[in-house]
MIDOSE-1310 file (N, C-alpha, C; in nm, 2 decimals, decimal comma, always signed):
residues 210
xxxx	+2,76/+1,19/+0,54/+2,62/+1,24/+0,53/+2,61/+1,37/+0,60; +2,57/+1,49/+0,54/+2,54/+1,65/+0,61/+2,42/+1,59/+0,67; +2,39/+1,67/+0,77/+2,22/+1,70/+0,86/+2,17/+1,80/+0,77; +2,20/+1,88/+0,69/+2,16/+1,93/+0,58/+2,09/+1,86/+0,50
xxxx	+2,19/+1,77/+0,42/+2,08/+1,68/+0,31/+1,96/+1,62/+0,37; +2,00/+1,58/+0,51/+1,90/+1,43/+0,54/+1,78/+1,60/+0,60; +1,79/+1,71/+0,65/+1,68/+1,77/+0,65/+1,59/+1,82/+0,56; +1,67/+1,86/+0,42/+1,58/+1,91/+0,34/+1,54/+1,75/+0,26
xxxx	+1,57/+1,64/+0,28/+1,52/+1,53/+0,22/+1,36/+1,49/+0,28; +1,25/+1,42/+0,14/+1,15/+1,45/+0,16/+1,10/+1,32/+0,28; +1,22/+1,24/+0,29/+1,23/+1,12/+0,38/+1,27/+1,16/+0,49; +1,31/+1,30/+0,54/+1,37/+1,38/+0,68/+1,26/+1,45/+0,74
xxxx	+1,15/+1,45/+0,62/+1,03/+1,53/+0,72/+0,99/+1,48/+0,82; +0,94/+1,55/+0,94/+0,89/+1,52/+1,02/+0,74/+1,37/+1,01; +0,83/+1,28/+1,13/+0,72/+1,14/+1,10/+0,58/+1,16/+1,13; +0,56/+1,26/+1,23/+0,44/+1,23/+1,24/+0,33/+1,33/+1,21
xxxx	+0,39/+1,41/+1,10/+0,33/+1,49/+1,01/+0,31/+1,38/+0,92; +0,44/+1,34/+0,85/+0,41/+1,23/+0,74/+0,32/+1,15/+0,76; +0,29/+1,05/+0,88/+0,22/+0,96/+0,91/+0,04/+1,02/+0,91; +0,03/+1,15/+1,01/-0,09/+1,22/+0,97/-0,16/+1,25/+0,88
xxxx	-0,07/+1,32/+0,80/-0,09/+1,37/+0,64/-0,13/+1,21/+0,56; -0,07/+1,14/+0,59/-0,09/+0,97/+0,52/-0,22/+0,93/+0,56; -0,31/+0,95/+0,71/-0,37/+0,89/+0,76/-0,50/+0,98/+0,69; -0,50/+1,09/+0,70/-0,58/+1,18/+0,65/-0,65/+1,14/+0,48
xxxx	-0,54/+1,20/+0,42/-0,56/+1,15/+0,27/-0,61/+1,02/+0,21; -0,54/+0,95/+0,30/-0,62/+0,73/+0,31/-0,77/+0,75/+0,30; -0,80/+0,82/+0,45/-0,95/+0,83/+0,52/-1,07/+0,88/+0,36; -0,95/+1,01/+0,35/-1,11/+1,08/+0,24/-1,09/+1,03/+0,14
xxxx	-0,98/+0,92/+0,07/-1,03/+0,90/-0,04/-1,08/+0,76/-0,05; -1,10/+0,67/+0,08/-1,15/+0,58/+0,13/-1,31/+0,58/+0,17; -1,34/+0,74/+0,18/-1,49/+0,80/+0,19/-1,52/+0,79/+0,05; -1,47/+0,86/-0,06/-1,56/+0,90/-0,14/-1,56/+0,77/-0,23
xxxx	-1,46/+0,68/-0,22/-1,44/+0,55/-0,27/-1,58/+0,49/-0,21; -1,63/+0,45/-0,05/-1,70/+0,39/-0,05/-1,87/+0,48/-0,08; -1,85/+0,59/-0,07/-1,97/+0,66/-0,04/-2,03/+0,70/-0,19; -1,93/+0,72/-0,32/-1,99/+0,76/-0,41/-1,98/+0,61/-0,54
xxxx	-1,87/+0,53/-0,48/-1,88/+0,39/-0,59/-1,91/+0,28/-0,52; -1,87/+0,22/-0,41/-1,93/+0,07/-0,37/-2,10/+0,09/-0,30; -2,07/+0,22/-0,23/-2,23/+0,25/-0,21/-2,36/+0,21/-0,36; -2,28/+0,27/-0,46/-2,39/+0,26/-0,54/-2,37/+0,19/-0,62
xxxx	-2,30/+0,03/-0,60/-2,36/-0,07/-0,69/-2,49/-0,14/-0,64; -2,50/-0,20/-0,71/-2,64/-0,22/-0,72/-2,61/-0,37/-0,64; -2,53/-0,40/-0,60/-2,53/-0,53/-0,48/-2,56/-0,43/-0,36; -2,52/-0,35/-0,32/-2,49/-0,23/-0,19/-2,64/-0,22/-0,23
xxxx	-2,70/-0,11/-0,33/-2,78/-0,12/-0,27/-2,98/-0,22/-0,31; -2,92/-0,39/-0,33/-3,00/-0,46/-0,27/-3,00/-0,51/-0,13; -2,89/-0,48/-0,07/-2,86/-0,54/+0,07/-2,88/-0,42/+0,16; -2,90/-0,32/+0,10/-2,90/-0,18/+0,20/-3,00/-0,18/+0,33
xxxx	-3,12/-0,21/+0,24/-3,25/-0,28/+0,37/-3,25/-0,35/+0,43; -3,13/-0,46/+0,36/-3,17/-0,58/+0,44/-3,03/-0,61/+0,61; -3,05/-0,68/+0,70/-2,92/-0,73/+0,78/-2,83/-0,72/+0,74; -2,79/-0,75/+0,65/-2,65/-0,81/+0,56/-2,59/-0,62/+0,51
xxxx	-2,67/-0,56/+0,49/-2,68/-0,43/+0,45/-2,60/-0,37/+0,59; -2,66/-0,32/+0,70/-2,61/-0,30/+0,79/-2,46/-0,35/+0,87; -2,46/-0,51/+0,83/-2,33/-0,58/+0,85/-2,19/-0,47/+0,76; -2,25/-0,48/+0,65/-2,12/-0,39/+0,54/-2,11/-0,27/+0,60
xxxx	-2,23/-0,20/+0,65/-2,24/-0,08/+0,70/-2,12/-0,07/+0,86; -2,13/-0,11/+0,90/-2,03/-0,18/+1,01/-1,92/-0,18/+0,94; -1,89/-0,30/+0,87/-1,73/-0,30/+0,80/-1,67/-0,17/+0,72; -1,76/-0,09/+0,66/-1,73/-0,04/+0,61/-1,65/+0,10/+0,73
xxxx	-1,79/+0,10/+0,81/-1,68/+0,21/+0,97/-1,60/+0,14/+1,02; -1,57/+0,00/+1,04/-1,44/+0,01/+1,06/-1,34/+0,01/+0,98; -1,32/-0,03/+0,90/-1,25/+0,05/+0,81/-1,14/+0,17/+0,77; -1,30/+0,27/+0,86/-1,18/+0,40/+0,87/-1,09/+0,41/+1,01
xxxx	-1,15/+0,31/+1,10/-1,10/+0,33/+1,24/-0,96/+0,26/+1,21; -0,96/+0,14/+1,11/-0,84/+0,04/+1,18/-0,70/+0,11/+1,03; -0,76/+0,24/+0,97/-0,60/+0,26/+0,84/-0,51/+0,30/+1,00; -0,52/+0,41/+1,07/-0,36/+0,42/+1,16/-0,33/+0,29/+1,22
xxxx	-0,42/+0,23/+1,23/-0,38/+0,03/+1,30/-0,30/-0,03/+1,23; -0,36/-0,06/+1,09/-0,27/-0,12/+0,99/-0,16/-0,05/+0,94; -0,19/+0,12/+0,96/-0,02/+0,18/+0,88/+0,09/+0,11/+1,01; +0,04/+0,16/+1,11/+0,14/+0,14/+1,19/+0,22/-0,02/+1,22
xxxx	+0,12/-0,11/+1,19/+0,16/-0,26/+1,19/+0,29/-0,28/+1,06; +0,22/-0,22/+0,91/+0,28/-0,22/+0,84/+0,40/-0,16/+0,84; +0,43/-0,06/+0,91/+0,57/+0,02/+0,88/+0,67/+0,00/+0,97; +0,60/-0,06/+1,06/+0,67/-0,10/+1,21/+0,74/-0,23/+1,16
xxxx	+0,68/-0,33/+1,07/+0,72/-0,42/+1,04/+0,84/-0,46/+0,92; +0,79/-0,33/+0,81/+0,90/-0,35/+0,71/+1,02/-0,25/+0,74; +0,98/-0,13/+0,85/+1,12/-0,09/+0,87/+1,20/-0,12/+0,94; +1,14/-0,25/+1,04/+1,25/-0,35/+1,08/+1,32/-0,43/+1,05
xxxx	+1,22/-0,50/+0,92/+1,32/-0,57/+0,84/+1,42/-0,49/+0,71; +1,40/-0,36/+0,73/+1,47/-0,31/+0,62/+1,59/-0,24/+0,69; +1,61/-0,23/+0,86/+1,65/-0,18/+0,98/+1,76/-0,28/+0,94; +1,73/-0,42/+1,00/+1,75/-0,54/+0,99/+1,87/-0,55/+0,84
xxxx	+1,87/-0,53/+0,76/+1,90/-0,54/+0,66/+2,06/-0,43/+0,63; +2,01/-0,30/+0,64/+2,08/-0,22/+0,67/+2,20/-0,24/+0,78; +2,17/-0,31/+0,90/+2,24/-0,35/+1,00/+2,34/-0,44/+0,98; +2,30/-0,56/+0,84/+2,39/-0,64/+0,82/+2,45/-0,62/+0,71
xxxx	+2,50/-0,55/+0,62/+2,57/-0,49/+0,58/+2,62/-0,31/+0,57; +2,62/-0,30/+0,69/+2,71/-0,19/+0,77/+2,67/-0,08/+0,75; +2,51/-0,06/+0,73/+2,52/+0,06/+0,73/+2,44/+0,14/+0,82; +2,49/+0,25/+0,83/+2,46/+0,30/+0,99/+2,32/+0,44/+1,01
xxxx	+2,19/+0,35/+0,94/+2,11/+0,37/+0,92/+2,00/+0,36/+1,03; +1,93/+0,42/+1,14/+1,86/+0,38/+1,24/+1,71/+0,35/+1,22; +1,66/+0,26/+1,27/+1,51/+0,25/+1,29/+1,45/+0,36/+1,29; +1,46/+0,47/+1,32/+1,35/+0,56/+1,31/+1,34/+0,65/+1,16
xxxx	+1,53/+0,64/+1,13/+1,50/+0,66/+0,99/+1,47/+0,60/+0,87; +1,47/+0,46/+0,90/+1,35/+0,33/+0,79/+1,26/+0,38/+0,84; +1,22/+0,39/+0,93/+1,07/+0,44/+0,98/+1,04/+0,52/+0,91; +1,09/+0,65/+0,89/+1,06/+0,76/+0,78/+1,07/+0,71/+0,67
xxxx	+1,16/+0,69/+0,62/+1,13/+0,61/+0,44/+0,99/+0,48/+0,43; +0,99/+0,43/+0,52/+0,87/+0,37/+0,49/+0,76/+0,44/+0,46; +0,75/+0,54/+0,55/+0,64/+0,62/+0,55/+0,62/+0,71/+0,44; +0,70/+0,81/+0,39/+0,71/+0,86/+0,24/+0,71/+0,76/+0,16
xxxx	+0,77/+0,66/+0,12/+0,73/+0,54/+0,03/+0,62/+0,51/+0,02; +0,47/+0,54/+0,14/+0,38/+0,45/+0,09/+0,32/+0,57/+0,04; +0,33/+0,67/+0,03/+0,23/+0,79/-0,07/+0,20/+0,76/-0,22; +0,29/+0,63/-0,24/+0,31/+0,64/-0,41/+0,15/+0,53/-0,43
xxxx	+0,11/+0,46/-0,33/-0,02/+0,38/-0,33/-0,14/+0,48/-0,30; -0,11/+0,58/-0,30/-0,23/+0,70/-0,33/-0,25/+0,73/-0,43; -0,17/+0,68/-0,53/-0,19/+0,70/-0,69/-0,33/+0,63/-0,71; -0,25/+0,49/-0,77/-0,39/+0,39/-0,80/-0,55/+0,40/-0,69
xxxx	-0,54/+0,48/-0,61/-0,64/+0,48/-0,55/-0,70/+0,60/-0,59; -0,67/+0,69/-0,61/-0,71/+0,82/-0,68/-0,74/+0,80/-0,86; -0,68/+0,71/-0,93/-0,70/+0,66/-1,02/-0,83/+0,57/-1,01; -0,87/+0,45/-0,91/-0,98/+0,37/-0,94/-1,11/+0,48/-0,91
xxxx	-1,06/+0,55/-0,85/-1,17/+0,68/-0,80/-1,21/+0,73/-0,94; -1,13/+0,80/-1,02/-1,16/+0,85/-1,13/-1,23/+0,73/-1,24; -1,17/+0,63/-1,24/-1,21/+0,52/-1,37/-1,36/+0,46/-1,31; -1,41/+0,49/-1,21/-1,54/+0,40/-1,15/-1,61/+0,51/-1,19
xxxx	-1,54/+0,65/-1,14/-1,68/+0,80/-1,13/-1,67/+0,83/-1,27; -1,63/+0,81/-1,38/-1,60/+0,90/-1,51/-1,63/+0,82/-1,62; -1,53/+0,70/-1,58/-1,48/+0,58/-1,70/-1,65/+0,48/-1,71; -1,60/+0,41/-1,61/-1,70/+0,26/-1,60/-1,81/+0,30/-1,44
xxxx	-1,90/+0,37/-1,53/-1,98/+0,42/-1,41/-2,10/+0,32/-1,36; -2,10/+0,21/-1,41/-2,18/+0,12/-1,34/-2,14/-0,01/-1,28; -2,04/-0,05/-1,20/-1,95/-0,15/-1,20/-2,07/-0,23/-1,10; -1,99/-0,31/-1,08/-2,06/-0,46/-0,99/-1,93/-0,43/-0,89
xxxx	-2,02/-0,49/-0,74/-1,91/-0,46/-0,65/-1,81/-0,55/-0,66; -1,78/-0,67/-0,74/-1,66/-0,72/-0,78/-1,58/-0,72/-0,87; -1,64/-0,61/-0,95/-1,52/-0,52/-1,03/-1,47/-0,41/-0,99; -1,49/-0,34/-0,86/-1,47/-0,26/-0,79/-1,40/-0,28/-0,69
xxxx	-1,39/-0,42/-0,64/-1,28/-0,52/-0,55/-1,17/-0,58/-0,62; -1,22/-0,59/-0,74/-1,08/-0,65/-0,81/-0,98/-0,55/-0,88; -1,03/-0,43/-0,93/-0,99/-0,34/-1,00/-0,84/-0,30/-0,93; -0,77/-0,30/-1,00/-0,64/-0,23/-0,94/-0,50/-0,17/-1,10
xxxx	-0,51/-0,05/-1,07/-0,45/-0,05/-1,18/-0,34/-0,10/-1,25; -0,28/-0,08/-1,35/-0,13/-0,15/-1,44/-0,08/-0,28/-1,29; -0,15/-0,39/-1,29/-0,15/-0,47/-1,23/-0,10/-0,61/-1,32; -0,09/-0,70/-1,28/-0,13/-0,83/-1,33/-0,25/-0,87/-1,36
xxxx	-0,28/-0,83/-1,24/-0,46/-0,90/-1,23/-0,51/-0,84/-1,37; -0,53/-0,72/-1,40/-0,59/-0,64/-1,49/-0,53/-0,76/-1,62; -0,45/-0,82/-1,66/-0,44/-0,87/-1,76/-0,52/-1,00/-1,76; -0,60/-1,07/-1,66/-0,65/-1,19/-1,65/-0,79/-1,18/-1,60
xxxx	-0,87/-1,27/-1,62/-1,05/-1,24/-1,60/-1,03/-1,30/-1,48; -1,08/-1,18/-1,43/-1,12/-1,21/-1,25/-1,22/-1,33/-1,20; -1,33/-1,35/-1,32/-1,41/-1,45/-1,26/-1,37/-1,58/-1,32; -1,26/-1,56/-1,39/-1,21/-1,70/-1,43/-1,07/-1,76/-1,36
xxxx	-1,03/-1,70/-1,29/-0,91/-1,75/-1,22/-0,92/-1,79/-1,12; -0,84/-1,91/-1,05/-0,87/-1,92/-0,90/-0,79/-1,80/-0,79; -0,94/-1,80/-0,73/-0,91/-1,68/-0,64/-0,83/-1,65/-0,54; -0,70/-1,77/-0,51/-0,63/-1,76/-0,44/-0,49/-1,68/-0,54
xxxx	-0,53/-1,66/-0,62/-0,41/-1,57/-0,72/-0,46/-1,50/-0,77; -0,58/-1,42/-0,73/-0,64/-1,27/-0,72/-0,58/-1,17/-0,63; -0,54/-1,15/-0,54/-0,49/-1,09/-0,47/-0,32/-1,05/-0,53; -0,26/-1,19/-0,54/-0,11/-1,18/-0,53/-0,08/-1,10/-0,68
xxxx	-0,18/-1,14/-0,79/-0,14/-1,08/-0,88/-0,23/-0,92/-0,89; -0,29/-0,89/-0,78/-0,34/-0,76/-0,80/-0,21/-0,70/-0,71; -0,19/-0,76/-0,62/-0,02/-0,70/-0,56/+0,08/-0,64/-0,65; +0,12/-0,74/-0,75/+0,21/-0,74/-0,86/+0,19/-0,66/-0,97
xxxx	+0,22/-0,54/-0,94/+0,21/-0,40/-1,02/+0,29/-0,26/-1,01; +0,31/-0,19/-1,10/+0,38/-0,11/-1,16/+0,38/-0,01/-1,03; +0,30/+0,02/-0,88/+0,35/+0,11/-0,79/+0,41/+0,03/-0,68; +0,41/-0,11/-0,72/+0,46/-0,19/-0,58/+0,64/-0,16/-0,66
xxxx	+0,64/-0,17/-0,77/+0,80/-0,15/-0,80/+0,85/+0,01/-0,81; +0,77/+0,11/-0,81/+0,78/+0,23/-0,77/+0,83/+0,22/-0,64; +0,79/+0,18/-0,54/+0,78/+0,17/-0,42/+0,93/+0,15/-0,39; +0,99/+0,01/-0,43/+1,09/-0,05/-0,43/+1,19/+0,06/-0,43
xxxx	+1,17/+0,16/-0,53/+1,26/+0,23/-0,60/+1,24/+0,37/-0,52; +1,16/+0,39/-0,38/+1,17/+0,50/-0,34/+1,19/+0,48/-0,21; +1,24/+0,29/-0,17/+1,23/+0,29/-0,04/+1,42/+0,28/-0,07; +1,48/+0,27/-0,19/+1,61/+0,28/-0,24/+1,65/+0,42/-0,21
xxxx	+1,57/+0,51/-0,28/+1,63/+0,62/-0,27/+1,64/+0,71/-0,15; +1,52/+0,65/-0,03/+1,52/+0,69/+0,08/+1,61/+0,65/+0,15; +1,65/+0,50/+0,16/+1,76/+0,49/+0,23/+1,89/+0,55/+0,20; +1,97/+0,55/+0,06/+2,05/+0,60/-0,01/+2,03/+0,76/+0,04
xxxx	+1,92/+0,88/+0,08/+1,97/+1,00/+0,12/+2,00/+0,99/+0,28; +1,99/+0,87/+0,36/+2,08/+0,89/+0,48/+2,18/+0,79/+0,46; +2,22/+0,72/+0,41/+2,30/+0,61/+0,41/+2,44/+0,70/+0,34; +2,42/+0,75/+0,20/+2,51/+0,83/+0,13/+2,58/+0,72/+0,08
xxxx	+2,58/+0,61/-0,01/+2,68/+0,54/+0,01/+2,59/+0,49/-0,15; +2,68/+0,38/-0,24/+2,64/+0,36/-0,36/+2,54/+0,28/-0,34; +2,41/+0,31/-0,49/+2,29/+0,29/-0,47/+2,31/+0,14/-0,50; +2,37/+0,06/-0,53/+2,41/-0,08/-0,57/+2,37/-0,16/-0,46
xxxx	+2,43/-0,12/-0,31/+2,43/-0,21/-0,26/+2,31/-0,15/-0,15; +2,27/-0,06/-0,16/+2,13/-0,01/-0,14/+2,03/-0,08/-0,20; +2,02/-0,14/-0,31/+1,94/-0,24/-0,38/+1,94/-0,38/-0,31; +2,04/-0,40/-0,31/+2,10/-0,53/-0,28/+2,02/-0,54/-0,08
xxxx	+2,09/-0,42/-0,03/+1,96/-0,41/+0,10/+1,79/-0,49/+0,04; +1,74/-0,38/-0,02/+1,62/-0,34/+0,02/+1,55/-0,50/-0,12; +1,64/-0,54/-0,19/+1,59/-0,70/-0,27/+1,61/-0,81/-0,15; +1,71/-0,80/-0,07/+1,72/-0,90/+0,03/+1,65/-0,91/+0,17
xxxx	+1,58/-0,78/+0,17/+1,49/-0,74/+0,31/+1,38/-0,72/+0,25; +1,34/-0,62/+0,24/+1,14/-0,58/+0,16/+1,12/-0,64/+0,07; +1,20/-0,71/-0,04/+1,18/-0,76/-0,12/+1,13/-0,91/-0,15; +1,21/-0,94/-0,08/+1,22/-1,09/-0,02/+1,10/-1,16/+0,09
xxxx	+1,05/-1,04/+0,16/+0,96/-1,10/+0,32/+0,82/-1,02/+0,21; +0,85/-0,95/+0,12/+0,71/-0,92/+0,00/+0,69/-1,08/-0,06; +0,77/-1,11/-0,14/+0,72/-1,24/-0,22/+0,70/-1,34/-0,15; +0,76/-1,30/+0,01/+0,76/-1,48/+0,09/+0,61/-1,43/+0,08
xxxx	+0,53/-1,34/+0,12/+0,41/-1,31/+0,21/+0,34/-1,35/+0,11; +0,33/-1,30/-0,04/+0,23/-1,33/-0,11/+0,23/-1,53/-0,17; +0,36/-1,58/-0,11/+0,36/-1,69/-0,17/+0,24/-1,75/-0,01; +0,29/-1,71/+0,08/+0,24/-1,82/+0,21/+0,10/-1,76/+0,15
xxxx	+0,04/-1,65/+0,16/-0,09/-1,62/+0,10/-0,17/-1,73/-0,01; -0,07/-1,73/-0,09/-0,14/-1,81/-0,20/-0,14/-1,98/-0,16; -0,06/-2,02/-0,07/-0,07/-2,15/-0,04/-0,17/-2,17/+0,11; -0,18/-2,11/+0,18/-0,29/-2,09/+0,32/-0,46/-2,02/+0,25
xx	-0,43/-2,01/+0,16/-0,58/-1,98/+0,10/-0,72/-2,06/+0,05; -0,80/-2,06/+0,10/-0,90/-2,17/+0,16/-1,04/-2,08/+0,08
């Protein structure tokens, strides 16, 4: 492996630009998501006057306080187990650099979010706030009626979509530009570590769901 490749690789940028830049872009499109579509369904605003109004008003600020909470829970956790992974079949891959590939890997979940932005303001401009909670793009969910399914396999199949396997495929190529070694067993990593503690999580979800 050159210090060359792994610098101009987009997985070698600096973390806590990446992480910033992530935190940033989350925040405003998390604003204009709540401020110009859940704001103005018409559940938001019958409750706007009322307690319950104010309560969302609350969740909705935190919200923005807790995305560096959750990035950091989330990256801290899968680049250990993908650390983890790397460790047991020999490759000599460090925590800080899963750390980085985690973190350029999750840019690709700014897609669909910039996408439900567009399809609420342009497409379906009058939604109900639980078509605007369920909505997720080239999903599963999108194939099945949200108010007809049990809702403990709302989530798992709004999970199960076309950037969660993008994802797969960029947390591959991220390790593969420090690892340098064939993408085969690069796969075989990241299906036996992220892959694996992904479907355990959505399975315990769907059976602890009340």
């Amino acid at each position: 492996m050159s210090q060359e490749h792994e610098t101009k690789s987009f997985f070698g940028a600096s973390k806590r630009l990446l992480f910033l830049l992530l935190c940033l872009l989350t925040l405003a499109l998390l604003y204009i998501k709540i401020s110009f579509i859940e704001n103005e369904t018409a559940a938001f605003e019958f409750l706007q006057d009322r307690p319950e109004g104010t309560i969302l008003r609350i969740v909705n600020g935190l919200r923005f306080f807790a995305i560096p909470v959750v990035y950091l829970w989330k990256f801290t956790v899968i680049a250990f187990v993908i650390w983890v992974g790397c460790f047991m079949f020999g490759y000599r891959v460090t925590y800080t650099q899963c750390w980085g590939v985690v973190i350029g890997a999750e840019y690709i979940f700014l897609i669909p979010e910039l996408i439900k932005i567009g399809w609420f303001m342009f497409v379906e401009t009058d939604p109900s706030y639980a078509e605007v909670s369920a909505f997720y793009p080239l999903s599963l969910l999108s194939l099945f009626d949200y108010y007809a399914i049990d809702k403990r396999w709302a989530y798992p199949l709004k999970a199960l979509n076309v950037f969660e396997i993008v994802y797969w495929f960029m947390l591959v190529e991220g390790i593969h530009s420090f690892a340098r070694k064939s993408k085969k067993y690069v796969w075989i990593i990241v299906l036996c570590s992220y892959v694996l503690l992904f479907f355990g999580w959505l399975l315990f979800y769907s059976v602890v769901y009340k």
